[in-house]
RODO-638479 format. One record per atom (N, C-alpha, C, O): residue number from 1; residue in three letters; chain; x, y, z. Coordinates in steps of 0.02 Angstrom, whole numbers, plus 32768, in hexadecimal, padded with zeros to 4 digits. Example, Ala and Ser with C-alpha at 12.3 -4.5 7.8 and 13.67 -1.06 7.14 Angstrom:
<rs>
+------+------+-------+------+------+------+
| resi | resn | chain |   c1 |   c2 |   c3 |
+------+------+-------+------+------+------+
|    1 |  ALA |     A | 8294 | 7EE4 | 8186 |
|    1 |  ALA |     A | 8267 | 7F1F | 8186 |
|    1 |  ALA |     A | 8294 | 7F5B | 8186 |
|    1 |  ALA |     A | 82C8 | 7F5A | 81A7 |
|    2 |  SER |     A | 8282 | 7F90 | 8162 |
|    2 |  SER |     A | 82AC | 7FCB | 8165 |
|    2 |  SER |     A | 8285 | 8002 | 818A |
|    2 |  SER |     A | 829E | 8039 | 8192 |
+------+------+-------+------+------+------+
</rs>
This chain:
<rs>
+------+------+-------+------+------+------+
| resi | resn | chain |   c1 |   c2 |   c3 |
+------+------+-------+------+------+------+
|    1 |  UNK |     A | 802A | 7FC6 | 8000 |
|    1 |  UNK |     A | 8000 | 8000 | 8000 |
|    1 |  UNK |     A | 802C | 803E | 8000 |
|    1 |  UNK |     A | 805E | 8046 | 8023 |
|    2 |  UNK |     A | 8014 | 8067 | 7FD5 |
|    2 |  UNK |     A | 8052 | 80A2 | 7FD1 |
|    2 |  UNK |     A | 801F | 80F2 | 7FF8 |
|    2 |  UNK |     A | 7FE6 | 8108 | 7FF4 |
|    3 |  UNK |     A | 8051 | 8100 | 8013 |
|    3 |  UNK |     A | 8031 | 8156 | 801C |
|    3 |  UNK |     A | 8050 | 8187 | 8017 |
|    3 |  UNK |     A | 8088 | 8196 | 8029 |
|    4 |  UNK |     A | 801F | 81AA | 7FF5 |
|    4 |  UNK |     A | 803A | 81E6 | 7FD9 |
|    4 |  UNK |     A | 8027 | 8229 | 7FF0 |
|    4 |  UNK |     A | 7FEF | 8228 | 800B |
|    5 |  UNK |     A | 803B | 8253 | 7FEF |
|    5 |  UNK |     A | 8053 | 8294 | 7FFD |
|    5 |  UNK |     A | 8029 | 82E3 | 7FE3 |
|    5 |  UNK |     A | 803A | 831E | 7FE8 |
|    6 |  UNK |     A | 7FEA | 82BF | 7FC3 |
|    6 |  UNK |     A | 7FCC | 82E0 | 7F8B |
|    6 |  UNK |     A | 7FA1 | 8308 | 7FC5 |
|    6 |  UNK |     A | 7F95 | 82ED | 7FFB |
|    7 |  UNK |     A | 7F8C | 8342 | 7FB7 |
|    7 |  UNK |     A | 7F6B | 8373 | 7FC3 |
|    7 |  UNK |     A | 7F27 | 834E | 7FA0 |
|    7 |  UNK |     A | 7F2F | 8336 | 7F69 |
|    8 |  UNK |     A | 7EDB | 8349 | 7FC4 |
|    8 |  UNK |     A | 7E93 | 8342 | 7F99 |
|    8 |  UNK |     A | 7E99 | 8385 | 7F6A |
|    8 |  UNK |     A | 7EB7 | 83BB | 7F72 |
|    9 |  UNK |     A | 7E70 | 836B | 7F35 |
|    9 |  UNK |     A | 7E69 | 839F | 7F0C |
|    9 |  UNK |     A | 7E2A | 83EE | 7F2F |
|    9 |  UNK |     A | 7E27 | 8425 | 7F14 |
|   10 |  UNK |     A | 7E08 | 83DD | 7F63 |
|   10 |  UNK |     A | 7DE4 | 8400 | 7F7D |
|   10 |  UNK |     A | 7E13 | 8436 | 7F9C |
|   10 |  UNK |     A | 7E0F | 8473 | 7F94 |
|   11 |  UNK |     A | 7E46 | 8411 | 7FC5 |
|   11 |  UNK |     A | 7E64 | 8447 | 7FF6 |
|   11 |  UNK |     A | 7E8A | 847D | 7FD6 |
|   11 |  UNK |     A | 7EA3 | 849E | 8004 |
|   12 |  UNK |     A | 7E9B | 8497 | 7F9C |
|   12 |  UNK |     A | 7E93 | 84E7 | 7F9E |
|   12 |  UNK |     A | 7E4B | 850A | 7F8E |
|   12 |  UNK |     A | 7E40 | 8545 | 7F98 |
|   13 |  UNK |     A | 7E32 | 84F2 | 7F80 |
|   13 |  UNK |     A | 7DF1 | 850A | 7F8B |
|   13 |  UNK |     A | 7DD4 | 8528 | 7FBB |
|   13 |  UNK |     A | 7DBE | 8562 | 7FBD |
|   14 |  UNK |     A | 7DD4 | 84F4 | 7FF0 |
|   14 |  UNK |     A | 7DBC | 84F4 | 8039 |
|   14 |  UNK |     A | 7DED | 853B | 8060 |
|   14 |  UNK |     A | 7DDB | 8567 | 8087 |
|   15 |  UNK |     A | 7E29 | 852E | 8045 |
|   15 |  UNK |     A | 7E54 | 855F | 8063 |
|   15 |  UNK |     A | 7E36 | 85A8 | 804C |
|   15 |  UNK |     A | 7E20 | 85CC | 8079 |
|   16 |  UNK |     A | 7E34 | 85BF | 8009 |
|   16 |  UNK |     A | 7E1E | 85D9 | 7FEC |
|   16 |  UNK |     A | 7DDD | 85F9 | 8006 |
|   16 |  UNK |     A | 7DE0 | 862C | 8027 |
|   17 |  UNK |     A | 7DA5 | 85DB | 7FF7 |
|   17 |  UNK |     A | 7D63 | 85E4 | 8032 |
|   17 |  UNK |     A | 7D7C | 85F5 | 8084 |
|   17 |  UNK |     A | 7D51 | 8616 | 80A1 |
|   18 |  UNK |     A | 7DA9 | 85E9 | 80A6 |
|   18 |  UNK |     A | 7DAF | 8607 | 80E7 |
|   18 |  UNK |     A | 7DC8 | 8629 | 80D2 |
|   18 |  UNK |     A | 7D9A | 8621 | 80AA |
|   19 |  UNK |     A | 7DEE | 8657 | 80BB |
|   19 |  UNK |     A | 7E0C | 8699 | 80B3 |
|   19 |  UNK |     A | 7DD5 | 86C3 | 80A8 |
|   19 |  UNK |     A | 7DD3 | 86FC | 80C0 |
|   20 |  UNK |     A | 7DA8 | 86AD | 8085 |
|   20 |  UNK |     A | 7D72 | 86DB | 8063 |
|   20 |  UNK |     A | 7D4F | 86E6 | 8094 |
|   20 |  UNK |     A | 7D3E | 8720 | 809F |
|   21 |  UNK |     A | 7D3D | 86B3 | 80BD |
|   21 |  UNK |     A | 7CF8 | 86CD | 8105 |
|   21 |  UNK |     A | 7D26 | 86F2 | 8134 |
|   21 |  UNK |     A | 7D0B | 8726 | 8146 |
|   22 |  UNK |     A | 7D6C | 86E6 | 8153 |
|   22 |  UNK |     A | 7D97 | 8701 | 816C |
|   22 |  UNK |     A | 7DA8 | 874A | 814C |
|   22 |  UNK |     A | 7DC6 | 8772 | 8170 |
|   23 |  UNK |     A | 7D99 | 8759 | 8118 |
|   23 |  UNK |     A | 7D96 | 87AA | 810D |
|   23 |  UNK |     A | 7D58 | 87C4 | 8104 |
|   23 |  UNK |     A | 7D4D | 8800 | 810D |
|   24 |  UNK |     A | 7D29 | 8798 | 80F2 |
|   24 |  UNK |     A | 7CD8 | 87B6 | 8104 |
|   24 |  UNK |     A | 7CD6 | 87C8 | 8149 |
|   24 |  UNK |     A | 7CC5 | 8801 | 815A |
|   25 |  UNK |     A | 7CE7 | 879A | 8172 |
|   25 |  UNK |     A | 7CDF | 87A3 | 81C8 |
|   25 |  UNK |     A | 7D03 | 87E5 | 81EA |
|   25 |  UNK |     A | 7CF6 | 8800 | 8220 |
|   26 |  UNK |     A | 7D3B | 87F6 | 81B3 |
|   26 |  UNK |     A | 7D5E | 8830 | 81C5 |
|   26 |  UNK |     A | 7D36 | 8882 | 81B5 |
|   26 |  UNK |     A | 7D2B | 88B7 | 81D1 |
|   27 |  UNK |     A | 7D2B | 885E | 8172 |
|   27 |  UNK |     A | 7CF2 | 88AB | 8141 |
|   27 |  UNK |     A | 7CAA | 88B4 | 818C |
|   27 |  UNK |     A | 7C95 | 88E7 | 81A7 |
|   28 |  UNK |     A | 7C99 | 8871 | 8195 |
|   28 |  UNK |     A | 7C42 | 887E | 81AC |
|   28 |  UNK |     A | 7C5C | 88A8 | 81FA |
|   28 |  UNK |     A | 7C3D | 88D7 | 8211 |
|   29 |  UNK |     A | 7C95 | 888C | 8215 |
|   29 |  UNK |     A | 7CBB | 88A1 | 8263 |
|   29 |  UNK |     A | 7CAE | 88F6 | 8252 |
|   29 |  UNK |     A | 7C87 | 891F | 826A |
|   30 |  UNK |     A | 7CD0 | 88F7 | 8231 |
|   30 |  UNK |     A | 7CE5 | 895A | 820D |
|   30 |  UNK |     A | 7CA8 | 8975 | 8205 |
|   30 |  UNK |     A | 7CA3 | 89AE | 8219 |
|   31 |  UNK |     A | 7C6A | 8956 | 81E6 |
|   31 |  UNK |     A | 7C32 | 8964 | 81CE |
|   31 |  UNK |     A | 7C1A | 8974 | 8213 |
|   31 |  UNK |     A | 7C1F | 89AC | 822A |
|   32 |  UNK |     A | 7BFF | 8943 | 8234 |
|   32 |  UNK |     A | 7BDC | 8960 | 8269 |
|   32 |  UNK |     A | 7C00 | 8955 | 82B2 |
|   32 |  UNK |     A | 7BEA | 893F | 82E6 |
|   33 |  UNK |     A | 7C4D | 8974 | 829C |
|   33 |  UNK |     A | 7C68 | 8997 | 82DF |
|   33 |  UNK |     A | 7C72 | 8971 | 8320 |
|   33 |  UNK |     A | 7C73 | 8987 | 835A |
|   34 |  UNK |     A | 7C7A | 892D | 8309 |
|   34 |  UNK |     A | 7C6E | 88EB | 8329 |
|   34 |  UNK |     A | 7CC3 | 88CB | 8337 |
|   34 |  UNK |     A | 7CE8 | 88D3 | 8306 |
|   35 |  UNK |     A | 7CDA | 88B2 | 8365 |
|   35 |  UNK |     A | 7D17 | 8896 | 8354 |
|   35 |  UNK |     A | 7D16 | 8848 | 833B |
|   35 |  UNK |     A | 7CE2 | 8829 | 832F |
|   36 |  UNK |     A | 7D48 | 8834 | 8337 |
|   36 |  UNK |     A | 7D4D | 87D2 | 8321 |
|   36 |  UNK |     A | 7D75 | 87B1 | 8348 |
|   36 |  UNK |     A | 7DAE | 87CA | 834E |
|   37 |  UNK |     A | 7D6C | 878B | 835F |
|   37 |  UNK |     A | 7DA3 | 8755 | 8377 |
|   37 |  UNK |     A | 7DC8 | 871E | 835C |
|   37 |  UNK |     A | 7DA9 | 86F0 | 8342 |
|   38 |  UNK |     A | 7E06 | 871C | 835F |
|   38 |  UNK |     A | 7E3D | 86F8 | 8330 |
|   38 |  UNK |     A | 7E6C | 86C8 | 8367 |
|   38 |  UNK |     A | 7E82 | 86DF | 839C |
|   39 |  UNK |     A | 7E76 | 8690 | 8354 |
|   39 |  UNK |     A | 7EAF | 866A | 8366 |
|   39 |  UNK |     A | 7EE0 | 8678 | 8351 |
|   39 |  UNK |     A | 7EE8 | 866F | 8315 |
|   40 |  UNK |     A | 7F22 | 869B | 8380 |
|   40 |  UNK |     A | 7F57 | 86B2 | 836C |
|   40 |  UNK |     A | 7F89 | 8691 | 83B0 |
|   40 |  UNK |     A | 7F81 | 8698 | 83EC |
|   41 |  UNK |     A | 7FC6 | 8665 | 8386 |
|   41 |  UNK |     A | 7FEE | 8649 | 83B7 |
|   41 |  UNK |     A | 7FD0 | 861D | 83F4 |
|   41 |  UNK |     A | 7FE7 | 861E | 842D |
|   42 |  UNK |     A | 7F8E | 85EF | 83D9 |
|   42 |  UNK |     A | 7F80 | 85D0 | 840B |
|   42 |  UNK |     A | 7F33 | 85ED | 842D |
|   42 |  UNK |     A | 7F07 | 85CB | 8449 |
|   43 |  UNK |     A | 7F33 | 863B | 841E |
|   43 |  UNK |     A | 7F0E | 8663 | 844B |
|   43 |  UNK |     A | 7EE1 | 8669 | 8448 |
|   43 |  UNK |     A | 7ECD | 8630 | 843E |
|   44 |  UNK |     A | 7EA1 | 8697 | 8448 |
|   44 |  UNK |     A | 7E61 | 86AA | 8441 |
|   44 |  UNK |     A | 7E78 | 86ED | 8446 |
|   44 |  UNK |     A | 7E8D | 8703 | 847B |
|   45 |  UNK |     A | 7E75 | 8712 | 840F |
|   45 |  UNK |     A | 7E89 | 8751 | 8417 |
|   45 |  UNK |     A | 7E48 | 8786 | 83F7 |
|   45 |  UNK |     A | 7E23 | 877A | 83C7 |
|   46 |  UNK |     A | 7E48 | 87C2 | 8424 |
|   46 |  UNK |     A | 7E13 | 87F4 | 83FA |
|   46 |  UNK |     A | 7E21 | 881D | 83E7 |
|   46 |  UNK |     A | 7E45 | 8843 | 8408 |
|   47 |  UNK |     A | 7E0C | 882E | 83A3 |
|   47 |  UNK |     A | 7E30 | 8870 | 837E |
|   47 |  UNK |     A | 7DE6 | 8887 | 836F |
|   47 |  UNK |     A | 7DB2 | 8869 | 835F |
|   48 |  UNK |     A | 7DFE | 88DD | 837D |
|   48 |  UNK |     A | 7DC4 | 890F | 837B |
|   48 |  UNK |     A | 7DC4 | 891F | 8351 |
|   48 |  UNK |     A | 7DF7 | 892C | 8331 |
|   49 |  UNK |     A | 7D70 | 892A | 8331 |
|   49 |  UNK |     A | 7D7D | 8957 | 82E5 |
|   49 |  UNK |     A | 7D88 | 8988 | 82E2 |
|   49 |  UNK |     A | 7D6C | 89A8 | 82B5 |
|   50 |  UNK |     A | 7DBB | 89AE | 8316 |
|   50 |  UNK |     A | 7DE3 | 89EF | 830D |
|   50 |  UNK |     A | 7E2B | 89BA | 82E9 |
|   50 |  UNK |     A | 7E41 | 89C6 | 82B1 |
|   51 |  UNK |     A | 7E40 | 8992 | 8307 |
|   51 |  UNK |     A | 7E7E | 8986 | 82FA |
|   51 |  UNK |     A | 7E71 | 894E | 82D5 |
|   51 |  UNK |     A | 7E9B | 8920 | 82D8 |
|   52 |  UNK |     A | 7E39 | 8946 | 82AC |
|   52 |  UNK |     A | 7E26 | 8924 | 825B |
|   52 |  UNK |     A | 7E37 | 8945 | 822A |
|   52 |  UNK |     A | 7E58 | 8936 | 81F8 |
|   53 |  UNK |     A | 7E0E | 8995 | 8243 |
|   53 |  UNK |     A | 7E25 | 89D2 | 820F |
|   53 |  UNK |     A | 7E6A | 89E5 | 81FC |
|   53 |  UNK |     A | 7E7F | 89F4 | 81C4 |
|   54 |  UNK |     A | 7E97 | 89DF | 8249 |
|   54 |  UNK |     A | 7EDF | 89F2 | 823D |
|   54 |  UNK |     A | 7F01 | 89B0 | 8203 |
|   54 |  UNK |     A | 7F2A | 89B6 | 81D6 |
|   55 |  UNK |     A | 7EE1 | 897A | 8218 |
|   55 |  UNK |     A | 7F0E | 893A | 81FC |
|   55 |  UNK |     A | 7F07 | 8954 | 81AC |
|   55 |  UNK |     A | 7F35 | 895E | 8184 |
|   56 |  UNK |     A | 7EBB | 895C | 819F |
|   56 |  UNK |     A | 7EB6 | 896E | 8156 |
|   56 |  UNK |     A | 7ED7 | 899A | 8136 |
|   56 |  UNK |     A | 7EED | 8993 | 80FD |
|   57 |  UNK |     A | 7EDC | 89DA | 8162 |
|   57 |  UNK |     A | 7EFC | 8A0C | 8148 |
|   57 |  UNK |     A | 7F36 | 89FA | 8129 |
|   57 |  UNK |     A | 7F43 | 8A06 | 80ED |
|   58 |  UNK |     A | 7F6B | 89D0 | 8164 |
|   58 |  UNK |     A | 7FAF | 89C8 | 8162 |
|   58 |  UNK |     A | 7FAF | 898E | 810C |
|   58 |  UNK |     A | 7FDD | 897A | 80E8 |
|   59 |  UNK |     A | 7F7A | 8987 | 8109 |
|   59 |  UNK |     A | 7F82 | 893F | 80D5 |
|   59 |  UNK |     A | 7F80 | 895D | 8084 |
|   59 |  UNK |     A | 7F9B | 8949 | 8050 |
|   60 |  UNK |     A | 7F4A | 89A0 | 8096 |
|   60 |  UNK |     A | 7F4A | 89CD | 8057 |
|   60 |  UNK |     A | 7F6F | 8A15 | 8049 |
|   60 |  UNK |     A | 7F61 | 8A46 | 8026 |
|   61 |  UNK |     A | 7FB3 | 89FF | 8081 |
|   61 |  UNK |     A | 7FEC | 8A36 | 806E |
|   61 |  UNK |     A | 7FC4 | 8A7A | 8093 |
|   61 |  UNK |     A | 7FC3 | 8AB0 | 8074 |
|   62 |  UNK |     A | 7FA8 | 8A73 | 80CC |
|   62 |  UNK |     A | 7F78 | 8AB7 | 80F1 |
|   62 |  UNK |     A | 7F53 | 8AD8 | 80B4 |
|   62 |  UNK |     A | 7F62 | 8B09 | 8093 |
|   63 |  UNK |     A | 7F1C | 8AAA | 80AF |
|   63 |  UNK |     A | 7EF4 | 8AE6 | 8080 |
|   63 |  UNK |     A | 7EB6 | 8AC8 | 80B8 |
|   63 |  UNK |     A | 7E82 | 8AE8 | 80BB |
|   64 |  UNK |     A | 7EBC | 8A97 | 80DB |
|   64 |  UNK |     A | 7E77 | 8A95 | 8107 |
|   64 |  UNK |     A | 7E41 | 8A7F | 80EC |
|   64 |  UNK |     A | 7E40 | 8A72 | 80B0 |
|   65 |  UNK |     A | 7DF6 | 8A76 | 8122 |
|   65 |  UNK |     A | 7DA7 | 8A5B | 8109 |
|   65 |  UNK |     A | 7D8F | 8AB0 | 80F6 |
|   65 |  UNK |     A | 7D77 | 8ACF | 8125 |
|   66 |  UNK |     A | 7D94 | 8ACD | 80C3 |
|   66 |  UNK |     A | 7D7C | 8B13 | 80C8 |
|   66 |  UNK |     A | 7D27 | 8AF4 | 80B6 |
|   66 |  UNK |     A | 7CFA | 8B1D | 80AF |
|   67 |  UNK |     A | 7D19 | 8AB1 | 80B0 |
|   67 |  UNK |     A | 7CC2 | 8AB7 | 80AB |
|   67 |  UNK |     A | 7CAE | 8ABE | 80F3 |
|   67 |  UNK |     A | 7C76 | 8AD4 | 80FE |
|   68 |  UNK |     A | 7CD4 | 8AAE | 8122 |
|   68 |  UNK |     A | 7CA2 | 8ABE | 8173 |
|   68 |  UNK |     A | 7CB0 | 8AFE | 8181 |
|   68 |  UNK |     A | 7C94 | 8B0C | 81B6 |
|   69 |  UNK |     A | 7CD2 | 8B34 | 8169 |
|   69 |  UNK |     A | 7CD1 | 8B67 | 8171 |
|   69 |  UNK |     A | 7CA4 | 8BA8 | 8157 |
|   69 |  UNK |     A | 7C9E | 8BAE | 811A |
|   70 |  UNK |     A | 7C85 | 8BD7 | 817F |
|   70 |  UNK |     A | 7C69 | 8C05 | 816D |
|   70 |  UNK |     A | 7C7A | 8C3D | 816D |
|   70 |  UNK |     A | 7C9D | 8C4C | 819E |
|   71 |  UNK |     A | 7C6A | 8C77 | 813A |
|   71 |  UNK |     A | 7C82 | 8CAF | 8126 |
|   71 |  UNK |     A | 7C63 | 8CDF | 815A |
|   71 |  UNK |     A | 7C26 | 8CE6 | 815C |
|   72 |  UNK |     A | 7C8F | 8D01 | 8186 |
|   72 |  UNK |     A | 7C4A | 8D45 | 81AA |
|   72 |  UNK |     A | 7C31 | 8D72 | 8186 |
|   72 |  UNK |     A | 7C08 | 8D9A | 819D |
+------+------+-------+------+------+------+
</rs>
């Protein structure tokens, strides 16, 4: 009997699909001002959607969510 080493053909897919709800969960957090909780190093960690906004910013070179923002 031989075994092999092969990746299913599903699993980038699957990978694929968690990235996608994992940045929906980030957009809906920002949306309604909500934070998320993440396993980081073992942990249960909470990140606020103040410091969702900063992560984004930093990701789009500081240009920021200018859609949650309003003009006075």
């Amino acid at each position: 009997m031989s075994t092999t080493n092969t990746m299913p053909s599903w699993m980038p897919l699957a990978d694929e699909a968690l990235k996608r709800a994992a940045q929906r969960a980030r957009d809906v957090a920002i949306q309604t001002n909500t934070g998320i909780c993440v396993m980081k190093d073992g942990k249960i960690v909470r990140i606020t959607d103040d410091e969702l906004r900063a992560e984004r910013a930093q990701q789009a070179g500081g240009a920021g969510d200018r859609s949650a923002q309003t003009t006075p």
